[in-house]
C-alpha positions in Angstrom: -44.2 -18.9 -123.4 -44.4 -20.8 -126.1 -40.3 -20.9 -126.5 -40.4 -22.3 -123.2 -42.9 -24.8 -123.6 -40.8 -26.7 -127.0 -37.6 -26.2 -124.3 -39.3 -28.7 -122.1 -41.2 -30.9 -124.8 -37.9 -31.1 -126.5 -36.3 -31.8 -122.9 -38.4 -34.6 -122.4 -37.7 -35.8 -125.7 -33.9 -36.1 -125.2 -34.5 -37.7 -121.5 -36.2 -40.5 -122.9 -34.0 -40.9 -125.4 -31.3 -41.0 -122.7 -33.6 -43.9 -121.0 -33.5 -46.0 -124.1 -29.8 -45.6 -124.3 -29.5 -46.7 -121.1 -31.1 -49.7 -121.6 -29.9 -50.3 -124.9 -26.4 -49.9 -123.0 -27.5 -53.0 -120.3 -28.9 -55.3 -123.2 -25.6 -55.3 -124.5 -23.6 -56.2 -121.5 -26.3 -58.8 -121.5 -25.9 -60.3 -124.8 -21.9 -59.6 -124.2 -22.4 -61.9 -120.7 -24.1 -64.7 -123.2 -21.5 -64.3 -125.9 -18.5 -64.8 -123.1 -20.5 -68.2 -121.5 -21.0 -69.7 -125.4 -16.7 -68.9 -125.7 -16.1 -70.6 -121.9 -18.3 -73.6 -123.2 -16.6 -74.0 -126.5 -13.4 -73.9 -125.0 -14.4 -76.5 -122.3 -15.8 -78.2 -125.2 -12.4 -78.6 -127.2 -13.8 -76.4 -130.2 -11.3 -74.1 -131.7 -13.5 -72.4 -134.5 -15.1 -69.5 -132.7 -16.0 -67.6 -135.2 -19.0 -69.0 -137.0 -20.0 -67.1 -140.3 -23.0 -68.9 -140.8 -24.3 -67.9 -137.0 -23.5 -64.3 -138.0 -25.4 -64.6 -141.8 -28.4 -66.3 -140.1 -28.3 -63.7 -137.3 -28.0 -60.8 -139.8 -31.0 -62.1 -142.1 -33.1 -62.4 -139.2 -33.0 -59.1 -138.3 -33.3 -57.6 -141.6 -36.6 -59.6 -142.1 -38.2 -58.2 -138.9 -36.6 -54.5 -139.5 -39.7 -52.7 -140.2 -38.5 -49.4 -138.7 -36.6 -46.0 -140.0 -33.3 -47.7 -139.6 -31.9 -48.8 -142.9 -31.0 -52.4 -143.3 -27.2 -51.5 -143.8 -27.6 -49.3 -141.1 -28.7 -52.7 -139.3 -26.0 -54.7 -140.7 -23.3 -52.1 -139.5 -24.5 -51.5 -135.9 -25.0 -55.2 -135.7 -21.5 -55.8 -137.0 -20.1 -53.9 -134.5 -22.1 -55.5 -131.6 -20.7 -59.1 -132.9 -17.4 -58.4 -133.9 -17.4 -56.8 -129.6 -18.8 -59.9 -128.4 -17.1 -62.1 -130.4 -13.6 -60.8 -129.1 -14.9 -61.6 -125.4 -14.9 -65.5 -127.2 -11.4 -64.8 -128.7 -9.1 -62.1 -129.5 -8.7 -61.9 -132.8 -6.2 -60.9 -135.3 -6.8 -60.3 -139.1 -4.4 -59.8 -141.7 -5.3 -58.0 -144.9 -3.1 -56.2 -147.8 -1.6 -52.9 -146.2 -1.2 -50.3 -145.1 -4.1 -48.8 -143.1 -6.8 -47.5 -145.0 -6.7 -49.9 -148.4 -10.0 -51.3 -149.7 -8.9 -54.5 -148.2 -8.5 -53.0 -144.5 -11.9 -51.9 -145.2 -13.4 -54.9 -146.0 -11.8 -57.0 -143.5 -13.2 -54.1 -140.9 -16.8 -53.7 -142.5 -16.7 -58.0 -141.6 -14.6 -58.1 -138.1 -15.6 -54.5 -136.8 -13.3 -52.2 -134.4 -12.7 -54.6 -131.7 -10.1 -56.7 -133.7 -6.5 -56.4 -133.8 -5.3 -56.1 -137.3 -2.3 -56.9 -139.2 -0.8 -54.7 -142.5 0.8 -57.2 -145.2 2.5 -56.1 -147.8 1.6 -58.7 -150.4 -1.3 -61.7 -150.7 1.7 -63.9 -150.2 2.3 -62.9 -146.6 -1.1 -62.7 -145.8 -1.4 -66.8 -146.5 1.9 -67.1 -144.7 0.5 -65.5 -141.8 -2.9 -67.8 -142.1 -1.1 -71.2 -142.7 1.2 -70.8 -139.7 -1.6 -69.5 -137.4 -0.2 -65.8 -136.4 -3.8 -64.3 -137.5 -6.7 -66.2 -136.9 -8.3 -64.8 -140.7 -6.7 -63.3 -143.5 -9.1 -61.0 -145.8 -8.3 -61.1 -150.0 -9.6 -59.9 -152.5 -11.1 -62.3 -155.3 -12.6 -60.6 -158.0 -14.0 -57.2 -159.5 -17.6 -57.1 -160.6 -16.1 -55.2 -163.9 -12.4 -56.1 -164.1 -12.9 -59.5 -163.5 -10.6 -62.5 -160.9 -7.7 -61.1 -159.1 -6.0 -64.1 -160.3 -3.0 -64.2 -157.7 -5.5 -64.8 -155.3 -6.6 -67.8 -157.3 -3.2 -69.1 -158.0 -2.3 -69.1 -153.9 -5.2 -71.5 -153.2 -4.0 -74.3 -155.1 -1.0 -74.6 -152.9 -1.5 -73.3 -149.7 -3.3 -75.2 -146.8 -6.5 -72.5 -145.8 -10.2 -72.8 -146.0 -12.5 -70.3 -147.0 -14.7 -69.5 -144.4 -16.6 -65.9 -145.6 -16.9 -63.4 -148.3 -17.7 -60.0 -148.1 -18.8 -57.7 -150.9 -17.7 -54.1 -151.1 -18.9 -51.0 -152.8 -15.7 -49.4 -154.5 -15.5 -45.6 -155.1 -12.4 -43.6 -156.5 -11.4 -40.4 -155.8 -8.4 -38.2 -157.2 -6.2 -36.7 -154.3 -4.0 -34.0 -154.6 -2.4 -31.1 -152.9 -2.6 -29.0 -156.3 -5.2 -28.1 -158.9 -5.8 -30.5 -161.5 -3.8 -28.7 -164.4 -0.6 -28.6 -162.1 -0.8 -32.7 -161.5 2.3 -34.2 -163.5 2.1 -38.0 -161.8 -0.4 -39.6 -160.8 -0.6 -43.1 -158.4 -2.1 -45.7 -157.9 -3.0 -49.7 -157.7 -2.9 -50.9 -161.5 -6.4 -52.5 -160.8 -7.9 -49.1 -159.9 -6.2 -47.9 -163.3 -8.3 -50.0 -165.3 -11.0 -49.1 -163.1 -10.7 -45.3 -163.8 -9.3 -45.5 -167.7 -12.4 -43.7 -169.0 -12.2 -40.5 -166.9 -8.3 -40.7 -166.8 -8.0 -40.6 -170.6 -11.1 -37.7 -170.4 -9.6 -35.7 -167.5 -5.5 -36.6 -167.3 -4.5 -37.7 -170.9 -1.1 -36.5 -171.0 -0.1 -37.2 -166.9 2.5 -40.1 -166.3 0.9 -42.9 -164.5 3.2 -44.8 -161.9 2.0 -48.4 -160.3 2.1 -48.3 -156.5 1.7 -51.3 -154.1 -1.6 -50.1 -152.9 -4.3 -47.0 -153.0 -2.7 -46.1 -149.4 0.9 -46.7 -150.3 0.0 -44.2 -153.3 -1.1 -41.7 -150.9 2.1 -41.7 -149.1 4.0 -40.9 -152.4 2.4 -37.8 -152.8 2.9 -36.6 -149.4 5.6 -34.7 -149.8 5.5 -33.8 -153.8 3.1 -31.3 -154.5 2.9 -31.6 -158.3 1.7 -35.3 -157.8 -1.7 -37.0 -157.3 -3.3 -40.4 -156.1 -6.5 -42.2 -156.3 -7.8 -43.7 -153.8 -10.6 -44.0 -151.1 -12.4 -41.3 -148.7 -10.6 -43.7 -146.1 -7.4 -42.7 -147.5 -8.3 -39.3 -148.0 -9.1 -38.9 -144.5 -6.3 -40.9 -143.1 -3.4 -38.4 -145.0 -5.5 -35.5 -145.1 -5.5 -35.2 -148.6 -8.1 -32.9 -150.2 -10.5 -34.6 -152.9 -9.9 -33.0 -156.5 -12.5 -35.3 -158.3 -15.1 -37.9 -156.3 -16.6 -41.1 -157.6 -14.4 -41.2 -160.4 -14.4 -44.9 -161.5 -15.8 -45.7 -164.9 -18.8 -47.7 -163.3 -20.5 -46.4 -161.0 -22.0 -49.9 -159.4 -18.3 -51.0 -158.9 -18.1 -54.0 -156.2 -15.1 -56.0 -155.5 -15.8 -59.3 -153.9 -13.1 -60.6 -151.2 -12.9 -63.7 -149.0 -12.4 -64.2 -145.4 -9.4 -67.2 -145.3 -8.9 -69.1 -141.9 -8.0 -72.8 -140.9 -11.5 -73.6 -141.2 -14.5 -73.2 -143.3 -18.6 -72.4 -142.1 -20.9 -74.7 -141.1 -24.7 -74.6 -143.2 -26.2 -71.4 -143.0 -29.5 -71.7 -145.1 -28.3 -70.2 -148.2 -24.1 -70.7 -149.4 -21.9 -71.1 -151.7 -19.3 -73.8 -152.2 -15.4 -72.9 -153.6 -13.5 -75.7 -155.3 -10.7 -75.7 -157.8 -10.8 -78.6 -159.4 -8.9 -80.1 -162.7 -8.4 -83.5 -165.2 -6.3 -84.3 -168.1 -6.6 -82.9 -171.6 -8.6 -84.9 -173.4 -11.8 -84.2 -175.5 -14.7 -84.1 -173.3 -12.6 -83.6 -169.6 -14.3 -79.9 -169.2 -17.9 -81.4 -170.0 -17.0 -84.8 -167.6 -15.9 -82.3 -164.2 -19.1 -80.7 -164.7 -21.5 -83.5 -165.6 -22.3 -84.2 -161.7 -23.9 -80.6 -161.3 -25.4 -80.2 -163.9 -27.3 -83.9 -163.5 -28.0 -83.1 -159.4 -29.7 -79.4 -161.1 -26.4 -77.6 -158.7 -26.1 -73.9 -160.3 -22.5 -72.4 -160.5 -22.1 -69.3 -159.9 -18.6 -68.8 -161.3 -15.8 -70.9 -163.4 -12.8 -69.3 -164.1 -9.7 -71.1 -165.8 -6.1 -70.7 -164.6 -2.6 -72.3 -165.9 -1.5 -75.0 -163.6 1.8 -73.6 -163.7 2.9 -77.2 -163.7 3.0 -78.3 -167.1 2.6 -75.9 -170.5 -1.0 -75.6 -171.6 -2.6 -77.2 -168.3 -4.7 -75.7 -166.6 -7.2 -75.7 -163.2 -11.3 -74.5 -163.2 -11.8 -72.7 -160.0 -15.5 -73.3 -159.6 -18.4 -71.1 -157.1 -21.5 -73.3 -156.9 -24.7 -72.6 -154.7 -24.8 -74.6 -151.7 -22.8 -76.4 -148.6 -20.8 -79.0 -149.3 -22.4 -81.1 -146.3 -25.7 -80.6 -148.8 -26.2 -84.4 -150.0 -26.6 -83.7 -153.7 -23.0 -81.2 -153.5 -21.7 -83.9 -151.2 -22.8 -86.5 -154.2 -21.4 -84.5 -156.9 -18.3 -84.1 -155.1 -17.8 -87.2 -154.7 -18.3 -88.2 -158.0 -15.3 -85.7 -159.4 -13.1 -87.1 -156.7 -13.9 -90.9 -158.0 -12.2 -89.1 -161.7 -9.2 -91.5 -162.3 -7.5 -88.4 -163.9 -9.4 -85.8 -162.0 -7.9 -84.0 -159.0 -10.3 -81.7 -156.5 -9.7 -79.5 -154.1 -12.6 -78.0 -151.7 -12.0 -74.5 -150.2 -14.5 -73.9 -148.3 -17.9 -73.3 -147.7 -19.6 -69.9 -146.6 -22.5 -67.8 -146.6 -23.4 -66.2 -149.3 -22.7 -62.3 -148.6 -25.5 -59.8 -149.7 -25.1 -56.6 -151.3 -27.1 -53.8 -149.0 
């Protein structure tokens, strides 16, 4: 009897979960109606930037503030991510183009900030990806920036000197290796992988595979497709990847630090509008003369604007000059950034370049 009596309690349980689902189902044809009037008005409107980062951050922080439940907030952040990228599609289809094939950290990252509802498009080098941005055959390119250990990916930075896009997001991503192989560990005679996952794994490589020869490959994907058909050779690379080639896992989580996080930016033909809480990208340079470093940063540091990052690069114009790309916290519509700007762009020998403005992206 009392079998029978959990068979219906649990019954009941499942129906009302059913309900809920249901109407969870009908609020988001509801909010996908509202998404698709805000695209028809925009369009009416003349506005060609339908994707709006800050909207999205603002939307996102709300939500976390009032999530008092059992759902984790990056739980939250994913469903929700989903829900917009679906809605947002409705607005505009969009294409993204990130550093292939299928299944690298930066197809990852450009579908942890889009979702599954975007087409996407596999480039085989940065390059391509800014060609493909520039002449407006994506609508956002995703690249990565910088590594929380190894530091700027500096051909990023050098492309964004020269090339005509605006930074309008950045997303940060959690990176774990694992060693993938078709054989046991002792039998492994190659291994490969992206040189910056190298340096990211040295410690356990030079514990675990001293004597293996170490071969660069384009990507962490592209290195899984090496090893396809060579069964004395091994790759590192993502679960992603793992899955995606049906590769089995020799060794998980096999990066020297353990809080690894790669930071990469969202590139379009248009930056964010003010969010609440962003970041401003500049690069920014002046002759060499005593003082030049201490004159470009003068205006933030009397206006009390914090950077966040300054990383020097060769000009690749003339020997021994070089350019400051520069993070600081705010918009540059704020009126103390906008001052400051303005103030480096008055340089007589100064030259400034703004990248864009975006939210700042929070690690969950």
């Amino acid at each position: 009897m009392k079998d029978m009596q959990d068979t219906a309690s649990l019954d009941a349980l499942r129906q009302q979960i059913d309900n809920v689902d249901e109407q969870l189902l009908a609020l988001i044809h509801q909010r996908a109606e509202l998404a698709a009037e805000v695209g028809r008005r925009k369009k009416a409107g003349g506005e060609t930037a339908y994707y709006v980062p800050s909207r999205e951050a603002q939307i996102i922080r709300r939500l976390k503030k009032k999530n008092a439940g059992r759902i984790p907030d990056a739980a939250l952040h994913g469903i929700y991510r989903e829900i917009i990228g679906a809605c947002l599609s409705l607005e505009q289809p969009l294409c993204i183009a990130y550093l292939g094939p299928e299944g690298t950290f930066t197809h990852t990252a450009a579908r942890k900030q889009f979702g599954s509802t975007a087409s996407y498009l596999g480039c085989r080098n940065f390059d391509e990806i800014f060609d493909e941005v520039e002449a407006g055959r994506v609508t956002y390119g995703v690249v990565p920036v910088e590594n929380a250990f190894e530091g700027a990916v500096t051909h990023t930075l050098d492309l964004f000197v020269d090339r005509n896009v605006s930074i309008c997001a950045e997303v940060l991503l959690g990176i774990h290796h694992h060693l993938l192989a078709r054989c046991r560990m002792d039998e492994i005679e190659v291994l490969y992988t992206k040189s910056e996952v190298l340096s990211q794994c040295r410690k356990w490589l030079q514990k675990h595979l001293p004597n293996t020869r170490l071969e660069e490959a384009d990507s962490t994907a592209a290195a899984a497709e090496k090893i396809a058909g060579d069964p004395h050779a091994a790759a590192i690379a993502s679960k992603e990847v793992a899955e995606r080639y049906d590769l089995p896992i020799l060794a998980s989580n096999i990066e020297d630090h353990h809080g690894n996080t790669t930071r990469f930016l969202v590139i379009g033909q248009h930056d964010s509008p003010p969010s609440g809480k962003d970041k401003t990208a500049l690069v920014m340079s002046t002759t060499d003369r005593p003082g030049a470093l201490h004159d470009l940063l003068e205006p933030f540091h009397n206006r009390g604007i914090g950077l966040s990052r300054i990383e020097s690069r060769p000009s690749r114009k003339n020997l021994w000059e070089y350019v400051f790309f520069v993070d600081l916290h705010g918009h540059r519509q704020d009126a103390e950034v906008a001052a400051a700007l303005g103030d480096i762009g008055k340089m007589p020998d100064g030259f400034l370049k703004i990248l864009g403005s975006f939210p700042v992206a929070e690690r969950l």
